[in-house]
C-alpha positions in Angstrom: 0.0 0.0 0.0 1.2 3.3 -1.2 2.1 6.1 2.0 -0.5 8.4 0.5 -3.3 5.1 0.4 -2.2 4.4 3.9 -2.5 7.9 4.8 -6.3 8.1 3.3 -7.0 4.9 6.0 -6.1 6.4 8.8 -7.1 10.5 8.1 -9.8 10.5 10.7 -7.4 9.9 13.4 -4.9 12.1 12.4 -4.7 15.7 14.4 -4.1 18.8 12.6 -0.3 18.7 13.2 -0.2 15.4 11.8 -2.1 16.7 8.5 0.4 19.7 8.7 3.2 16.9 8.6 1.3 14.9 5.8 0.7 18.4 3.5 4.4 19.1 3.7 4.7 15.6 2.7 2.6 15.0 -0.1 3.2 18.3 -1.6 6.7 18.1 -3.0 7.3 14.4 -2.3 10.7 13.8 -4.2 12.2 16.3 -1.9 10.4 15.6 1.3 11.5 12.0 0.7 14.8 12.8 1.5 14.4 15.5 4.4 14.9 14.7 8.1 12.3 14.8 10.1 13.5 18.1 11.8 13.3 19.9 8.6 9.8 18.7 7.7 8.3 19.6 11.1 9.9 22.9 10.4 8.2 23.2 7.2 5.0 22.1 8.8 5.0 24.9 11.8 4.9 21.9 14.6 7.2 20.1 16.8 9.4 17.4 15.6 7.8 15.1 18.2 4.9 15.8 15.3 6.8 13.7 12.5 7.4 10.8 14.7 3.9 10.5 16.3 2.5 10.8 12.6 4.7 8.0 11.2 3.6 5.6 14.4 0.1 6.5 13.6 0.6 5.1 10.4 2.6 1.9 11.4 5.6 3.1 11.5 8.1 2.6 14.1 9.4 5.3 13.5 9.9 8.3 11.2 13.2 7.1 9.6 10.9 3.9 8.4 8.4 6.3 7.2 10.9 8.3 5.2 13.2 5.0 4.0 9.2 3.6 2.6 8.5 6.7 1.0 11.9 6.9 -0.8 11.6 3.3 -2.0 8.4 3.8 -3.2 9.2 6.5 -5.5 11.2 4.0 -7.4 8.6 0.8 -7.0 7.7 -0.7 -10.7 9.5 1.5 -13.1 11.5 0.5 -15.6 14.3 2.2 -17.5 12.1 2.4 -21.4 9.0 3.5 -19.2 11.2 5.9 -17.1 12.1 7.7 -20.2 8.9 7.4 -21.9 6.9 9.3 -18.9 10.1 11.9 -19.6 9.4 11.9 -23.4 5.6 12.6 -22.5 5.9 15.5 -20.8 6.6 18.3 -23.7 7.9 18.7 -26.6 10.6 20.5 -26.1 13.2 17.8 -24.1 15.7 20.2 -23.8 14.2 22.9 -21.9 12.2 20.2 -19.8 15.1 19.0 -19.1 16.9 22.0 -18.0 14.0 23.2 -16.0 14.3 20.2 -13.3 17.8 19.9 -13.2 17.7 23.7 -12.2 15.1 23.0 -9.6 17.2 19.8 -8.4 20.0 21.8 -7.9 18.2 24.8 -6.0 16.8 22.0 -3.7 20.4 20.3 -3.1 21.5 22.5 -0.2 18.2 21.9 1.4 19.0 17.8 1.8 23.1 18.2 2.2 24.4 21.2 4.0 28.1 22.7 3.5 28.8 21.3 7.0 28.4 18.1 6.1 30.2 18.7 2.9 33.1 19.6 5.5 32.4 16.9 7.5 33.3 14.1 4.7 35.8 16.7 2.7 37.8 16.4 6.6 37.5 12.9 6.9 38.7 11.9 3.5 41.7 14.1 4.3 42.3 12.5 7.6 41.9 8.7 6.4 44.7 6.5 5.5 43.2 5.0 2.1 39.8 6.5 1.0 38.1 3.3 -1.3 35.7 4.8 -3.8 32.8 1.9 -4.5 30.7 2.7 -7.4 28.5 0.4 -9.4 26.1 1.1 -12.7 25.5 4.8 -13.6 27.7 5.7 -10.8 30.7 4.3 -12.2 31.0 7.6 -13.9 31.0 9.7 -10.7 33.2 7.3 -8.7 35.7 7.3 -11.7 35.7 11.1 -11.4 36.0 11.3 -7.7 38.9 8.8 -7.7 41.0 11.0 -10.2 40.5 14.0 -8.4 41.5 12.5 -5.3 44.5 11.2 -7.1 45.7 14.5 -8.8 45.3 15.6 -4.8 47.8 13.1 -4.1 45.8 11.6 -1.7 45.8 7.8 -1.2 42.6 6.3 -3.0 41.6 3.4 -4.5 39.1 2.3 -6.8 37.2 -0.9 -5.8 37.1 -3.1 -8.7 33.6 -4.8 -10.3 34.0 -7.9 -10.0 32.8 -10.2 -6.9 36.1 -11.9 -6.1 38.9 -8.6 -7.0 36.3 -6.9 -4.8 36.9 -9.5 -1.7 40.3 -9.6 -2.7 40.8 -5.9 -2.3 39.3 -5.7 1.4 41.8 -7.9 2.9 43.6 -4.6 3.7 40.9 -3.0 4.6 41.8 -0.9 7.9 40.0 1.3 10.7 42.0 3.8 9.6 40.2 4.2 6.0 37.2 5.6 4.4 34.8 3.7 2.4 32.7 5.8 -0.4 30.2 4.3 -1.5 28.3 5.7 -5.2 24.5 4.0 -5.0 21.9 5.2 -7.1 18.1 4.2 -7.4 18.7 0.3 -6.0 21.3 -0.8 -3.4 23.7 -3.1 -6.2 24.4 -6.7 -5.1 27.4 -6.1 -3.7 26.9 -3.3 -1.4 25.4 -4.6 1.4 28.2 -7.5 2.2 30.3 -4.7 1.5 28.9 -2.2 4.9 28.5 -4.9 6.6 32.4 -5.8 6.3 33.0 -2.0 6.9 31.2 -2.3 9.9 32.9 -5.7 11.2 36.5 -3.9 10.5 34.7 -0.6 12.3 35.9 1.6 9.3 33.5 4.7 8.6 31.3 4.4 5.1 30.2 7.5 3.4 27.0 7.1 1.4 26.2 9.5 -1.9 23.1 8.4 -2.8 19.3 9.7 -4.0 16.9 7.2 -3.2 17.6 4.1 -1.4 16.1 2.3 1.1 17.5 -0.9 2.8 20.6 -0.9 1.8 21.9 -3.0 4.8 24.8 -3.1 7.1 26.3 -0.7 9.4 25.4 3.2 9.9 26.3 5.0 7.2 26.9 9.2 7.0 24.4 9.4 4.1 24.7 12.0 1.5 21.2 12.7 -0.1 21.6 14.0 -4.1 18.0 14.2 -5.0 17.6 13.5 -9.1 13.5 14.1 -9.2 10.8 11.5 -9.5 12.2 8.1 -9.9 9.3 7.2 -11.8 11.0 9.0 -14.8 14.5 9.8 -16.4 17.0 11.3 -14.3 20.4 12.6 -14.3 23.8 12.5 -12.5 23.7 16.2 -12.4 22.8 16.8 -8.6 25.3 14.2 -7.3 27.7 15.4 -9.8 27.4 18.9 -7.9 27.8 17.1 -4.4 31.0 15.1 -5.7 32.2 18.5 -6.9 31.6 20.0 -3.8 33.6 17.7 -2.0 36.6 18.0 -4.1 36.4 21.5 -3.8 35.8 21.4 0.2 39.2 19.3 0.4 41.1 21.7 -1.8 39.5 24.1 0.5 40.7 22.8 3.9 44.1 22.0 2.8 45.0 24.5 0.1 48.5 24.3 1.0 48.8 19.9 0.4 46.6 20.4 -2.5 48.3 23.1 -4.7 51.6 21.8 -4.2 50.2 18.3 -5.4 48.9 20.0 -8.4 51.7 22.0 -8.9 54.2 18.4 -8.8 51.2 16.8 -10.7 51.7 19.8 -14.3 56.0 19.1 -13.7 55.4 15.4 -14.0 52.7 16.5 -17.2 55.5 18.5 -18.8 58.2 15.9 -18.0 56.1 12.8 -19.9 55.1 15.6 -22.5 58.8 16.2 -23.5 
């Protein structure tokens, strides 16, 4: 049963700060999916207590189940040809559609990832001893472009290979001391799960850039939400693209020094192959 059916069921015993909640909700739901409960009580004009009475109203236990049903159900029987078909129905003009929500997906990103928590990871992928970049699918595109960029840094990163066995293989070393980032769009791949949940035996932190995905499994992930629009149609890499920017541009912020000597050494080396 869809939130909004299950909603409908139980609207006679909701109070009006619970329909406040549900308004807020309903209204923009691709970026309410992804909003703590703080910030939708805030939007709503009630007490955060609010959220979390509304979500055990509904059978909850609590609002983070809520929210993780929602976002999973913004994604629930979709397939890629119908994804872009919906896309291809909405106007004539793709291009300008197409500009128009990316534009609104990026004026909604610092609403669901704040520049402290941009800090936050651009800090601890300075402090760890290996940061391992795990991408899979679409992502792959992303987490190649965050590995290079790291690299040119001269930071110590590595790139977890695709397949099952290279993967195992590769987390032998794995060490308290690193940082696991893990690239996961629409569905949680095969792979990741096993993968937090050896992160979490090993007790090395996991950073999650992701846009909707619920159930991923394993450990306690610091989650980084990219919102990419209604999963029921054709989206982009554009707003996690602008949060993987961000980071690289938050670590050449907090060590200017380290990384402009790097990229200083990194156009010698250039000029020194070039010859």
């Amino acid at each position: 049963m869809s939130l909004r059916a299950v909603i409908d069921e139980n609207r006679s015993r909701l109070s009006p700060a619970d329909l406040a909640v549900v308004d807020v909700l309903l209204s923009h739901p691709t970026e309410a999916a992804f909003l703590p409960a703080e910030q939708v009580a805030g939007r709503a004009g009630v007490h955060v207590a609010a959220a979390t009475r509304l979500a055990k109203k509904l059978g909850y236990t609590g609002y983070p189940q809520l929210r993780s049903a929602f976002q999973s159900e913004l994604v629930v029987g979709t397939d890629a040809a119908e994804r872009v078909r919906r896309r291809l129905d909405r106007s004539d003009d793709v291009l300008a559609d197409l500009v128009e929500d990316e534009a609104d997906a990026l004026r909604a990103l610092p609403r669901a990832v704040g520049g402290a928590e941009i800090d936050d990871v651009a800090g601890r992928i300075l402090a760890a001893r290996r940061t391992l970049v795990y991408a899979r699918g679409n992502a792959t595109v992303l987490g190649g472009m965050l590995v290079r960029r790291l690299r040119r840094f001269g930071l110590p990163v590595v790139e977890l290979p695709g397949s099952d066995r290279d993967l195992a293989e590769e987390l032998i070393s794995l060490d308290p001391g690193d940082l696991v980032v893990a690239l996961a769009f629409r569905r949680a791949p095969r792979t990741l799960p096993p993968l937090l949940a050896t992160a979490e035996e090993i007790g090395t932190p996991v950073v999650l850039l992701t846009d909707v995905l619920g159930g991923a499994g394993g450990g306690s992930p610091t989650v980084l939400v990219a919102p990419r629009g209604s999963g029921r149609e054709f989206q982009s890499l554009t707003a996690p693209m602008a949060v993987v920017n961000a980071l690289v541009l938050g670590i050449a912020r907090l060590a200017e020094d380290r990384t402009t000597a790097a990229l200083r050494r990194l156009d010698d080396l250039l000029d020194r192959f070039d010859s």
